[in-house]
Backbone as JSON Lines, residues from 0, in Angstrom:
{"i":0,"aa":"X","n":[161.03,131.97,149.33],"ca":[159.71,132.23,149.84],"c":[159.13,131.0,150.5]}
{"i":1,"aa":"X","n":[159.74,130.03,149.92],"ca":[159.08,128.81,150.56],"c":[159.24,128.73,152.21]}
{"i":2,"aa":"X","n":[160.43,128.77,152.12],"ca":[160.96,128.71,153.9],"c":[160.65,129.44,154.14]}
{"i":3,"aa":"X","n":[160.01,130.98,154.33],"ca":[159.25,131.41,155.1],"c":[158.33,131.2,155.33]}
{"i":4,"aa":"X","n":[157.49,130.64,154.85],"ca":[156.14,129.87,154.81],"c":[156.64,128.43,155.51]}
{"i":5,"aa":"X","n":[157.02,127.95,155.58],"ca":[157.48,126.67,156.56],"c":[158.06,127.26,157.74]}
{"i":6,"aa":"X","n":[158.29,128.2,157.98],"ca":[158.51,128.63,158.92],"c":[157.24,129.54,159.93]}
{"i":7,"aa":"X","n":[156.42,130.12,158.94],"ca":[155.17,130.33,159.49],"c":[154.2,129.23,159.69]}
{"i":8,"aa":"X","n":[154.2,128.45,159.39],"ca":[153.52,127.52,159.2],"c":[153.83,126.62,161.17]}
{"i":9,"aa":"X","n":[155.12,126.49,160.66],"ca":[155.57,125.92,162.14],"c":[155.42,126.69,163.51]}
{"i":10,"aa":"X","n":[155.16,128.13,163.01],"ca":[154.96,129.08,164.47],"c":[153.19,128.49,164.33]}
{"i":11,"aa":"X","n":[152.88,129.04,163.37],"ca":[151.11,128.94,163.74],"c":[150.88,127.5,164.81]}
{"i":12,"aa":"X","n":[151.46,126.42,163.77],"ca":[151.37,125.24,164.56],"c":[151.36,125.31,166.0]}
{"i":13,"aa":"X","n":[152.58,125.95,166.67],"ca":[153.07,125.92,167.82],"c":[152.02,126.65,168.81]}
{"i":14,"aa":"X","n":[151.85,127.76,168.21],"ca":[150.88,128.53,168.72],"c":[149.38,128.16,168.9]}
{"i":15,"aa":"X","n":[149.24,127.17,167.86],"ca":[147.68,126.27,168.29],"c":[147.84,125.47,168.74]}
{"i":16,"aa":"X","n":[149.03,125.03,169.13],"ca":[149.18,123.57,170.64],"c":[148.88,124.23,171.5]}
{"i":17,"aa":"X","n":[149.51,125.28,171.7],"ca":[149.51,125.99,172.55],"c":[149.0,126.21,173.08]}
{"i":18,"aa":"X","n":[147.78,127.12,172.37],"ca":[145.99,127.44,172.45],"c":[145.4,125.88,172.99]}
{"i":19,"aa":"X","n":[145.61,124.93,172.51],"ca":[144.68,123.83,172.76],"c":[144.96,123.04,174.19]}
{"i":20,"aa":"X","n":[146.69,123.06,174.24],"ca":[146.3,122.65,175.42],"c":[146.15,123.37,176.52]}
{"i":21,"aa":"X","n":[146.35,125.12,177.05],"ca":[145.57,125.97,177.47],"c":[144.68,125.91,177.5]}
{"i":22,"aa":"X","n":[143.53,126.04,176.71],"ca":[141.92,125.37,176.57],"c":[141.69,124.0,177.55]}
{"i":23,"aa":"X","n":[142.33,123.18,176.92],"ca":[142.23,121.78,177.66],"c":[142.21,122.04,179.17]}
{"i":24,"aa":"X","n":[143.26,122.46,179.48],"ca":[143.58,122.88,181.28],"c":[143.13,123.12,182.06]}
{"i":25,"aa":"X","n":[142.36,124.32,180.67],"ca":[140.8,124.96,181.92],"c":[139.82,124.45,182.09]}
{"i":26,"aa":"X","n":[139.89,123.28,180.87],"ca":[138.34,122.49,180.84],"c":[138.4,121.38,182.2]}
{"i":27,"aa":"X","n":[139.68,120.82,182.24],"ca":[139.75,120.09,182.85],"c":[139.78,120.47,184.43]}
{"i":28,"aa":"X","n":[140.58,122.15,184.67],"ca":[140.02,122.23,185.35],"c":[138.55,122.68,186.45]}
{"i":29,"aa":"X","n":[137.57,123.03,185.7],"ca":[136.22,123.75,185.37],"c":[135.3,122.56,185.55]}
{"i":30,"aa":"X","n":[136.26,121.34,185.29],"ca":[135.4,119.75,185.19],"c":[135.43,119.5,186.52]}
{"i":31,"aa":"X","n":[137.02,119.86,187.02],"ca":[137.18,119.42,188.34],"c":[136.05,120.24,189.48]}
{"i":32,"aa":"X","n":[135.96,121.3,189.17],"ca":[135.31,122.18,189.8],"c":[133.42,121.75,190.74]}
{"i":33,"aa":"X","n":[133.26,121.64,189.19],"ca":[132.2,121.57,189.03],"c":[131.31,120.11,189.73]}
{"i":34,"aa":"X","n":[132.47,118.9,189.54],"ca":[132.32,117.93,190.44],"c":[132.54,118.13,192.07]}
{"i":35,"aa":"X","n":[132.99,119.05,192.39],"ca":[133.42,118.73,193.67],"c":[131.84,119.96,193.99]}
{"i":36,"aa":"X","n":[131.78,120.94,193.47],"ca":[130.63,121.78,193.98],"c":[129.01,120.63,194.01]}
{"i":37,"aa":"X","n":[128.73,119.97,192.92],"ca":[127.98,118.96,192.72],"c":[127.47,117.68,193.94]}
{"i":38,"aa":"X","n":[128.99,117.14,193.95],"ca":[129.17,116.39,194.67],"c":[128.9,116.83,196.34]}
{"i":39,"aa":"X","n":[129.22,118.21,196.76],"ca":[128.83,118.35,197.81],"c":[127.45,118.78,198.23]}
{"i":40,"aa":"X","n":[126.45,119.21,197.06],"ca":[125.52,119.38,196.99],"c":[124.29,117.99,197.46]}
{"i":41,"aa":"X","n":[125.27,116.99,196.78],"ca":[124.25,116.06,196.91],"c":[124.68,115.05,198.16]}
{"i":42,"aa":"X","n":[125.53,115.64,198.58],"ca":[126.28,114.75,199.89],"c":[125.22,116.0,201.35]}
{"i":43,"aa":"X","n":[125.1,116.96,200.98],"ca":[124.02,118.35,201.9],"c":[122.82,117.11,201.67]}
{"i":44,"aa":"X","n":[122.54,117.43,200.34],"ca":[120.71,116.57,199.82],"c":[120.85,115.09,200.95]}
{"i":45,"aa":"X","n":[121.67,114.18,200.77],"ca":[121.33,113.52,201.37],"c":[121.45,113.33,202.87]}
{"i":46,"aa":"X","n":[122.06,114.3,203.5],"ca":[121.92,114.41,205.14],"c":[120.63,115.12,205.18]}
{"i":47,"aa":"X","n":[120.25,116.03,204.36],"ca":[118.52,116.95,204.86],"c":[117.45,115.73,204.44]}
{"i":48,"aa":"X","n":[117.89,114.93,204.11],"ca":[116.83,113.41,203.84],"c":[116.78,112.62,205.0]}
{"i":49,"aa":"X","n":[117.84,112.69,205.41],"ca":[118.62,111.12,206.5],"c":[117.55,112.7,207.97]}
{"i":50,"aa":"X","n":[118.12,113.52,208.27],"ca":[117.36,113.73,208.93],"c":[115.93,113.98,209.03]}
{"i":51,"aa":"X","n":[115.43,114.2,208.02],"ca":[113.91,114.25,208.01],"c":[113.3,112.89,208.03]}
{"i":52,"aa":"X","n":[114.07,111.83,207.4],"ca":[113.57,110.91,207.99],"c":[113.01,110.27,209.41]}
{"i":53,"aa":"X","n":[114.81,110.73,210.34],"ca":[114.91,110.61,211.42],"c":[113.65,111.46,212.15]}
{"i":54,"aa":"X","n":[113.38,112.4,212.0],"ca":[112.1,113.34,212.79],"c":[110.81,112.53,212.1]}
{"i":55,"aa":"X","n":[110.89,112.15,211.2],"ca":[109.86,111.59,211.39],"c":[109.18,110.24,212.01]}
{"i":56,"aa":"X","n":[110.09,109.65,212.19],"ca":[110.13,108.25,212.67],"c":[110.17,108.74,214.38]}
{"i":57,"aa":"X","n":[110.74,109.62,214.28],"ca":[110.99,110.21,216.14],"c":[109.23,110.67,216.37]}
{"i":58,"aa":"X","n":[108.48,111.62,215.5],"ca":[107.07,111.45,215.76],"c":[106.4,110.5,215.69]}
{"i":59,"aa":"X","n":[106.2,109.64,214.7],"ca":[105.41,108.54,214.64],"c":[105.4,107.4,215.85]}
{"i":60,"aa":"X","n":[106.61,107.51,216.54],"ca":[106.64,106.76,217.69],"c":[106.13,107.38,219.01]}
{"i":61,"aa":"X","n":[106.29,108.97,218.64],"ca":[105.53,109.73,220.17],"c":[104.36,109.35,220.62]}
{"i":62,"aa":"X","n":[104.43,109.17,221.95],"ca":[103.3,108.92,222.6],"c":[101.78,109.59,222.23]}
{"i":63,"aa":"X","n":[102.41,110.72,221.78],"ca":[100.64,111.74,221.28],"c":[100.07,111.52,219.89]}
{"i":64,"aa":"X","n":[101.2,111.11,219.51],"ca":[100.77,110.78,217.76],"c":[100.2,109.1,217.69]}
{"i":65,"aa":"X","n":[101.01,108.2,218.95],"ca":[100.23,107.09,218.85],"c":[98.47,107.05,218.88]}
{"i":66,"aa":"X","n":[98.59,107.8,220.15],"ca":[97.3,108.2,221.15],"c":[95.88,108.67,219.81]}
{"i":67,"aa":"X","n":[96.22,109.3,219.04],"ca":[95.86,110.51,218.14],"c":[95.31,108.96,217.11]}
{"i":68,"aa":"X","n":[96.39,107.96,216.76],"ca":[96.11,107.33,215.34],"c":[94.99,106.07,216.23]}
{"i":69,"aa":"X","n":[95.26,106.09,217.6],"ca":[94.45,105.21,218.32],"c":[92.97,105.54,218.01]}
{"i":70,"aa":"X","n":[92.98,107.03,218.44],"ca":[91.54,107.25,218.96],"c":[90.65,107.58,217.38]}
{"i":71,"aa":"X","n":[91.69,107.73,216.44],"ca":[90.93,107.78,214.86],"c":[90.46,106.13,214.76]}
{"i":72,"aa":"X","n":[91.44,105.11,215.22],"ca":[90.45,103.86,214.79],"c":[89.85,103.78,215.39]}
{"i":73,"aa":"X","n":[89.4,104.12,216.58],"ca":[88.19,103.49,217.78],"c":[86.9,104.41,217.02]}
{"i":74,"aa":"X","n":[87.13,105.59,216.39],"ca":[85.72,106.52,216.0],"c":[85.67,105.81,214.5]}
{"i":75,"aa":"X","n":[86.89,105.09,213.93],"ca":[85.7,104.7,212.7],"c":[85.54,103.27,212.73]}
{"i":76,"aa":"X","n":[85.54,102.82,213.98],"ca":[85.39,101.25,214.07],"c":[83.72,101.57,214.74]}
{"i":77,"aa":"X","n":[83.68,102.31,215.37],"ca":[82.36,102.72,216.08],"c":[81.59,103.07,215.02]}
{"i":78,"aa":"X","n":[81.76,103.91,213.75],"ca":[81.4,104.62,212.98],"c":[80.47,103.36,211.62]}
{"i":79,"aa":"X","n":[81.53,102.33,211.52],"ca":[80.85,101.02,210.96],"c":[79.97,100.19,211.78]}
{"i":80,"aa":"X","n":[80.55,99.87,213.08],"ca":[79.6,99.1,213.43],"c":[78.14,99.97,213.51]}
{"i":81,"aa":"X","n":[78.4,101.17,213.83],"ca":[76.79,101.34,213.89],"c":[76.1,101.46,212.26]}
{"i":82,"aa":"X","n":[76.93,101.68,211.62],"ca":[76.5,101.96,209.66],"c":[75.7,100.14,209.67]}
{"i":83,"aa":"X","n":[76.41,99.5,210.25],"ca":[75.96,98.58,209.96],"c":[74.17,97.88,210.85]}
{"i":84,"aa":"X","n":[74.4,98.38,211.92],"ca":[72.9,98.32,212.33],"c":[71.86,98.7,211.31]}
{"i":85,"aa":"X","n":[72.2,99.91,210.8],"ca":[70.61,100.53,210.01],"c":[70.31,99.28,208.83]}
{"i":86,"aa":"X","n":[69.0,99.29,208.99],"ca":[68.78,98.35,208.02],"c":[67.09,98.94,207.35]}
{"i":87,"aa":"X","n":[66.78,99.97,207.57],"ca":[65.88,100.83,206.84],"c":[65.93,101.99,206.75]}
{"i":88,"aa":"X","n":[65.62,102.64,205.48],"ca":[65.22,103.96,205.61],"c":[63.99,104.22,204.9]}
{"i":89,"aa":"X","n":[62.64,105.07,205.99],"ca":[61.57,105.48,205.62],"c":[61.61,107.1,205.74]}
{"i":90,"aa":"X","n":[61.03,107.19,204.74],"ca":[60.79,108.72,204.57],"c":[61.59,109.86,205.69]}
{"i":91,"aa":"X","n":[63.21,109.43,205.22],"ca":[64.07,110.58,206.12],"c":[64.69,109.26,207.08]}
{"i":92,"aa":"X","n":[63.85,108.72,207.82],"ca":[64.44,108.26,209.11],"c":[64.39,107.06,209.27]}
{"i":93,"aa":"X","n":[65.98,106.95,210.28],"ca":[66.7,105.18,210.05],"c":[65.91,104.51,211.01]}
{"i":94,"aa":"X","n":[65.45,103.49,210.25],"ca":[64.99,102.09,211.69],"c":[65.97,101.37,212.0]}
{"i":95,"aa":"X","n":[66.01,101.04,212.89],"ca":[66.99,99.77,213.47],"c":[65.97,98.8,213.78]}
């Protein structure tokens, strides 16, 4: 009875290498997988960056967007110097 039991013993064995490194195979390959789907994800992410950068730097240099950030400082440079004239207020209304 013994040797049959050493003999089962040695199939089970065999049969859970078996199992394990089957298991292993898939993990490893499921690992592989999963890096390369990943990896191209973030290789996409960083070209939709690299170009949005690029458009934006392509506006900020346009002639209309200069024009645009020009004419915002000339209205609040105008906008202080005159804040700065008033130098009273009576009932409602500014003296200069």
């Amino acid at each position: 009875m013994k040797t049959e039991h050493s003999k089962d013993e040695t199939f089970l064995m065999n049969v859970a290498e078996s199992i394990g490194s089957t298991l292993g195979a898939i993990a490893a390959k499921a690992d592989a997988a999963q890096r390369v789907i990943t990896g191209g994800a973030k290789r996409e992410a960083k070209k939709v960056v690299g170009k949005t950068k690029r458009a934006a730097r392509t506006v900020k240099k346009s002639g209309a967007a200069r024009t645009t950030r020009s004419a915002a400082r000339k209205v609040v440079k105008r906008a202080k110097r005159g804040a700065g004239r008033r130098t009273k207020t009576t009932r409602g209304r500014t003296r200069r």
